[in-house]
Every structure is written in C-alpha cells, then in structure tokens.
C-alpha positions, 0 to 999 in steps of 0.5 A: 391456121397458125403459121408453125405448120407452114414449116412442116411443109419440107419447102422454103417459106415466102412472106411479107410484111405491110404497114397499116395505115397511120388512120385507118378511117381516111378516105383511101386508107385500106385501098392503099393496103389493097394495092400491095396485097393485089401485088403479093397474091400473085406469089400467093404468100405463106403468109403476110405481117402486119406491123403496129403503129403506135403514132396512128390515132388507133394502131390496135384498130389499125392493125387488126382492121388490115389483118383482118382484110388479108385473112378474109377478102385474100385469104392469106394467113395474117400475122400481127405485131405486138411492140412490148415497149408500146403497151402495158398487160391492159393494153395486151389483154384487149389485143389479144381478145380483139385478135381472138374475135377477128380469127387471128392465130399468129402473134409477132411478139416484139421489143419494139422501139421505145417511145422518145417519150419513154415506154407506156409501162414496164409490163413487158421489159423483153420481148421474152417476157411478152412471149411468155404473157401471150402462151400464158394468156391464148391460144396463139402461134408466137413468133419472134424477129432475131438480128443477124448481126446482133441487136443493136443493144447487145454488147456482144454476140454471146449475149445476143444469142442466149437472149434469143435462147430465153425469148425461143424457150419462153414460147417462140415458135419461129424467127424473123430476122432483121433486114442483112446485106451479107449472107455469110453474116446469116449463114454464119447466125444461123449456125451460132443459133442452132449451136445454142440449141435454138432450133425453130424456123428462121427466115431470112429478113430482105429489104431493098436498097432503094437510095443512098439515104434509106441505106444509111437511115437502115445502117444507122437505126439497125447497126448492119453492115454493107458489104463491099459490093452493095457499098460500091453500087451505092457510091456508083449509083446512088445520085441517079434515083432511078438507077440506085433503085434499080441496082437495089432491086437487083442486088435484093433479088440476087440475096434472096436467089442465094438464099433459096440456093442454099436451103434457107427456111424462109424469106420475108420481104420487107415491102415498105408498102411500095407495090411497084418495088414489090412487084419488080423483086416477086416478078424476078423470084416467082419461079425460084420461090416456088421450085 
C-alpha cells in the first residue's frame, strides 16, 4: 500500500519512526524493534519509518529486515529511508530492488548528513535528485522531510522553500517535518509552503524533550528553536531526570493535542526506540488521534 493514499482518508495521519538496529544478526537485535512495535499497535499506526544506519555493519540489510517485520508480522505499512549523501546510483539500484522483493511500496528520500568523511559519492547532491532517480527508476511512493524553520543549511527561508518546491516537483508525494517546539513556526511553514504552491501532505514531526542535554544536541544539530515555555520547563526541570522527562512527555503531548485542534494533516512521533516514552505520549492521545 503506498502511503499517498493514507491521506485521501479525509482524517489526520499517525505515524512513527524506529531505529533499526546498529547489527541486525546480535542475539536481541529484532526483539529490541519488536518491543516498540508491540508498543505502537496499540494506536494502530498509519504507517511506521524506518531509518538507515550507515555505522551498522549492513544499514541496507538492517533496515529492509526490520521493514520487512512491521509489513508482515504487524501488518503496518513500512516506509524506508534512503540518505543521498550515504549512497552512490549502485548503492541505490540494489536498494530499490531489495525493497521491491521485500513488498516495500514507500521511499523516505533524504540529504541525509554527510559523512565526517565526506559523501560516498556525488550521485545524488540533493535529495531532489534522488527523488527524481527513485520516480525514474520504480514504482515507488516518494516522501520527503521539510523543516519548519528551515534547514540548517539554508541561508534564508526563501531559499528553503523553493528547494522544497524542486524536491516536491521532482516526485515528492508527501512531507515529514523535522522535529519543531512552536506550533505557530509550523503553522506559519505550512502556509508559506502552500503559497508557494507546494500543496502535498505535511506532518507535523514530534519528538519529546527527554533531558536538558538532548534539548541542546536537538538545538544544536537541527538549528530549532525553544520557545519560552519549553525553555522555562527545562532550566525548572531539567537536573530532576525524572521530572524533566516527565514534563517533556506532557509538553509533547499538549503540541500534538494543538496540532490535531487545528487540522493538522498528520503526526510523526519520533519514538527514539524507547517503548516506555512511546507508550506514555500514545496512552495520553489514543483518543484525541483517532476522534
């Protein structure tokens, strides 16, 4: 099942993203997947992410394996990453026939970070050029992550946006953000995007805060910014691990009840593979998710 037509539903989207493991073969590696999944049914996702890790012995093995878990032992529609920067067009020719044998319809298309030792190959300098190789190349649904307050790399927000419209143009059939802590910023992208005439589905990216330190690395990495509220939880908060965890849970949870308040398309819960996280945030919004 491709995931485009998820949204012809005329309801909001719930999805996930997990990690595959770093080594697919450990003893312990699939149930440690499972455990979140067993987690997740319980809101019957739309549909799950699985991310690529290119410091695993086999990321491609990896993450078809797990993909490939989810579409049959859970029956939820998977959808797989693949990083430009991390691959070359032979890389990408086996993927996508490895994905093909394994029934997997739907393609995350990324950038992805570059490799502190420099991209495996100029193939795919965008991640709209990746987009256009995968329509070219397969039968696939492409989607595509967006950043609410611009990509890190951007010099400006105009510039963002028409790099979004080549990457939506070139193939994208729907947008993930990137995690956000204010839903005006959102809102206000959201608007800018279908200005531009960038009109496919967009869901909102949520990740909890879960310590001062991970609100810090995601400020750092990703450029978002923290709004007052979330910034006076912390500095409250965040040398009582329990408690900070806590309050992240409850102020992720009061983005995603906002969101869903005002028509958002779709929610992706960024679960960082911690089941307990998972079930707190999927326990408060059960309801909410599926009104």
């Amino acid at each position: 099942m491709k995931t485009s037509d998820l949204f012809k539903q005329n309801r909001p989207i719930f999805s996930c993203e997990v990690f595959p493991p770093r080594d697919i073969d450990a003893p312990g590696a699939e149930e440690k997947v499972c455990a979140t999944m067993d987690v997740l049914k319980e809101v019957d996702p739309d549909f799950v992410s699985v991310t690529y890790r290119p410091s695993s012995g086999n990321a491609q093995k990896s993450t078809l394996t797990i993909a490939k878990i989810i579409k049959d032992r859970y029956n939820v529609e998977p959808v797989v990453h693949l990083p430009a920067a991390q691959l070359n067009r032979a890389l990408v020719d086996d993927f996508l026939k490895k994905a093909k044998d394994a029934g997997i319809d739907n393609i995350l298309a990324l950038r992805g970070d570059i490799p502190k030792t420099g991209r495996v190959s100029d193939d795919f300098h965008y991640a709209s050029d990746l987009v256009a190789y995968i329509k070219a190349h397969g039968d696939f649904n492409i989607m595509g992550a967006c950043y609410p307050e611009g990509h890190p790399e951007s010099p400006d927000a105009l510039s963002d946006i028409k790099a979004l419209k080549t990457k939506v143009d070139a193939g994208t059939s729907e947008l993930i953000s990137q995690l956000f802590f204010d839903n005006t910023a959102f809102e206000k992208f959201v608007e800018r995007c279908r200005f531009a005439g960038i009109n496919v589905p967009i869901e909102a990216g949520i990740m909890p805060v879960l310590s001062a330190k991970s609100a810090q690395r995601m400020t750092e990495m990703s450029k978002t910014q923290l709004p007052d509220k979330l910034q006076n939880v912390i500095k409250r908060f965040g040398d009582n691990p329990d408690a900070i965890r806590d309050a992240g849970i409850a102020y992720a949870v009061d983005q995603i009840v906002d969101l869903l308040a005002h028509n958002v398309q779709g929610i992706h819960l960024y679960t960082m593979d911690n089941p307990a996280v998972a079930a707190k945030i999927i326990n408060a919004t059960r309801n909410i998710i599926r009104a």
